[in-house]
N, C-alpha and C positions, 0 to 999 in steps of 0.2 A: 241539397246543400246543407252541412252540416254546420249546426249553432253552436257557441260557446258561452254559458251560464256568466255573469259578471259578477265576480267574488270579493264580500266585505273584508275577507281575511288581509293580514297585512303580508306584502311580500316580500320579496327577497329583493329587490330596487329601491323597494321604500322603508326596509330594515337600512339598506346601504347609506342610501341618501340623511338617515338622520344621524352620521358621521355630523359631531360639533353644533348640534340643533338641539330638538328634544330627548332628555334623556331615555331611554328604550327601559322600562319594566318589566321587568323578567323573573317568573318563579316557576318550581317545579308542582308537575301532579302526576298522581299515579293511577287516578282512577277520574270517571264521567262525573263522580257528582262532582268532586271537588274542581275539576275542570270547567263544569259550568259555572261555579261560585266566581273561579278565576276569571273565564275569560272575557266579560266586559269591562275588567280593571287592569289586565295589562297587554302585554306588546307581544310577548313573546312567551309560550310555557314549553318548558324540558319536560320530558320523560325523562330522567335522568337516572341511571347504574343506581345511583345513588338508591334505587327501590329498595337490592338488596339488603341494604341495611336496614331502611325507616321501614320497610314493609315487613320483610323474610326474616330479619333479625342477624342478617352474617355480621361479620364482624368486617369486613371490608366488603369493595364492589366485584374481584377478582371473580369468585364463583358463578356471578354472575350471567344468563345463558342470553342467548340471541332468543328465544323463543320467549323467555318475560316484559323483553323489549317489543317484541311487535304485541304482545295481547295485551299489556296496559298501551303501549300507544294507541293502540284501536280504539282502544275505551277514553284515551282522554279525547282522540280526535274527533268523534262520535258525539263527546261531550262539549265541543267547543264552536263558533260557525264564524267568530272572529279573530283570536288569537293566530300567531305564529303557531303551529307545534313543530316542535324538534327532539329527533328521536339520538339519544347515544348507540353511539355502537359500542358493544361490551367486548371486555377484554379476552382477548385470543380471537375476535371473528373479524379482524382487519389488518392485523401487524405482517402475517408473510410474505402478503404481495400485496400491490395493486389491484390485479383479477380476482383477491380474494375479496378484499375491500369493496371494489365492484358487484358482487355476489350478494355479499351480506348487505351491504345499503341499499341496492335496489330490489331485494326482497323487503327490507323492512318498508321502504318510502311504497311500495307493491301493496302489502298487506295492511299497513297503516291508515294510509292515508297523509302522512307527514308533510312538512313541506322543505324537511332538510335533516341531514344526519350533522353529530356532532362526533368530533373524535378527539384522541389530547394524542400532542406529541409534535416536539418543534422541528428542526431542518430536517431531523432524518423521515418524517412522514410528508413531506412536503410534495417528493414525486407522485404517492399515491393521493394528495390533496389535490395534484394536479390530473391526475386517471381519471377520477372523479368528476372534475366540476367539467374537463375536457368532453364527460359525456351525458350532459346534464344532471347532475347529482349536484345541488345544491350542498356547501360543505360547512361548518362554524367550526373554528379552532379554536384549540383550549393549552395554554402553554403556563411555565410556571409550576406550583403543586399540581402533580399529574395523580389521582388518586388511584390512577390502577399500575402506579409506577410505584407503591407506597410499598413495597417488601424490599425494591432496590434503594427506597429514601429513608429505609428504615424507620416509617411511619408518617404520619401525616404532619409533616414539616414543612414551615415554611421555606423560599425559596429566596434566592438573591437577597440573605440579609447581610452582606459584607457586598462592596464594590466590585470585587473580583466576579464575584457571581453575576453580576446584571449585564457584563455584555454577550453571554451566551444567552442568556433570557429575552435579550433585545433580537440577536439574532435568527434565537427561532420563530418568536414572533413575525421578522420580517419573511422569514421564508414562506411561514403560512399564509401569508397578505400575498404575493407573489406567486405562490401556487396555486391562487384560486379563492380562497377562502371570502365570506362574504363580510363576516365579524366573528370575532375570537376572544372566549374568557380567557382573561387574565385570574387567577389563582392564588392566595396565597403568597404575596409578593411585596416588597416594603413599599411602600406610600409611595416615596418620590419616583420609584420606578415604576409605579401605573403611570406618574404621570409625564413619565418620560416617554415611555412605548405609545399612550394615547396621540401626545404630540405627534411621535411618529409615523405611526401608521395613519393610511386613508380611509380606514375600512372600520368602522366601529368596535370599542372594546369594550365588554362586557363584563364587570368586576365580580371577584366574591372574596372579600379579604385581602383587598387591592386597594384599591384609591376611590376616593368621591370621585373623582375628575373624569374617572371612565365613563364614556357614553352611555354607560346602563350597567345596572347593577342586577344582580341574581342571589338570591337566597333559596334556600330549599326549605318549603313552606312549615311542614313539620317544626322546622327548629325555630323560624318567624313565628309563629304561633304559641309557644312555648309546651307542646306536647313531649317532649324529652326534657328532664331534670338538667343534663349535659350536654352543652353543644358548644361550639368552636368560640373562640373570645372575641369577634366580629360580631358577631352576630346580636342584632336587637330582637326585644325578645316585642311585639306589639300584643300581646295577648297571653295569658297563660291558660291557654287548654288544658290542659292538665288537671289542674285544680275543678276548671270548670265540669272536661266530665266527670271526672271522680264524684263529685258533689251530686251529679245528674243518677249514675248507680247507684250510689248510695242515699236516694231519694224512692228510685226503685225498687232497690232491695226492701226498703223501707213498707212501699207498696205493699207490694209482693207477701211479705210475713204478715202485712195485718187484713189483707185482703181487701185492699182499697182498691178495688177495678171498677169502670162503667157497672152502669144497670146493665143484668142481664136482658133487659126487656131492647136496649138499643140493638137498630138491624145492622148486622154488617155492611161496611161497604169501602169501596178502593177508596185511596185516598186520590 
């Protein structure tokens, strides 16, 4: 008779369920250490495209490949034993088909360990949000500033800032709630329309540059920390890293030049 281990991790019933309850906490990591820092303080951690920039240095997510996605999700899942993790799917490994989107998610959720792929893209992704969840693929949808739409938005703009814009925004949103999805970031989107979609939908939203009102909020931890000089105008900074390590090398360097090491005589050993 085979057994099934009872896991602290939070799931996909109990991300649902906190629709209008407690706010859902949400940041990204890219790697196990910083994953373990994260995951007794929040709800939910991305791996999010977003690597490519804060890790690789691109200048968008676009270049982005499906194989940096499953080796840091490995690593932050490895790194984690309660958090949500949720992996992106990167751009070009889901938009053809549905059978494609199938492919690449259940290789990443395969090789990961995840407990759900995220993907952006409103009505018209909606069939293959339904492929998906139709065959247990847990799904989070992302509508609003699509950042791997950003060459046809001609850059990282926000979205629905005139009225005229917000009932397509409302629309795609519903379609992803309807095709499956379990909660869905909102993006880059004016105030009142987070807290319009919020209202709407049953299914938890996820802000980033959206509304307080949304069920949970996400920042990508880099720019929360204040390790980038430049980061989007949402964004609170709770820390300036930056400064910090700067000041920690340059304490080293310091070392280093006057030859201020341990005794020779101390024994080596692991930490």
């Amino acid at each position: 008779m085979s057994s099934h281990r009872s896991t602290k991790r939070l799931t996909v019933p109990r991300v649902r369920a906190r629709k209008g309850t407690k706010p859902l906490v949400c940041l990204t990591a890219y790697t196990a250490p910083m994953a373990r820092i994260l995951d007794p303080l929040v709800d939910i951690i991305l791996v999010g495209d977003s690597l490519g920039m804060v890790i690789y240095g691109l200048d968008t997510t676009l270049p982005v490949p499906v194989e940096y996605m499953i080796n840091h999700g490995a690593a932050v899942a490895r790194g984690t034993s309660r958090a949500m993790v949720v992996v992106d799917l990167p751009f070009g490994s889901y938009e053809a088909s549905p059978e494609q989107a199938f492919k690449t998610a259940s290789k990443v959720m395969k090789e990961t360990g995840c407990a759900a792929v995220k993907l952006e893209g409103g009505a018209p992704m909606a069939p293959t949000v339904k492929f998906l969840t139709d065959r247990g693929i847990p799904v989070v949808g992302h509508v609003g500033l699509q950042p791997q739409h950003c060459q046809q938005l001609g850059g990282f703009k926000a979205q629905g800032r005139d009225l005229e814009g917000w009932d397509k925004i409302k629309q795609d949103a519903l379609a992803i709630e309807n095709a499956g999805a379990f909660a869905i970031v909102l993006e880059g989107i004016a105030e009142p329309l987070g807290v319009e979609i919020t209202n709407l939908l049953s299914i938890p939203t996820i802000g980033i540059g959206a509304s307080a009102a949304c069920d949970g909020q996400i920042l990508v931890t880099e720019d929360m920390l204040g390790l980038f000089a430049r980061t989007p105008s949402f964004v609170k900074k709770y820390a300036n890293m930056e400064t910090v390590v700067a000041k920690a090398v340059a304490d080293y360097a310091s070392d280093v030049r006057e030859r201020q090491f341990p005794s020779e005589d101390n024994t080596y050993s692991l930490r």
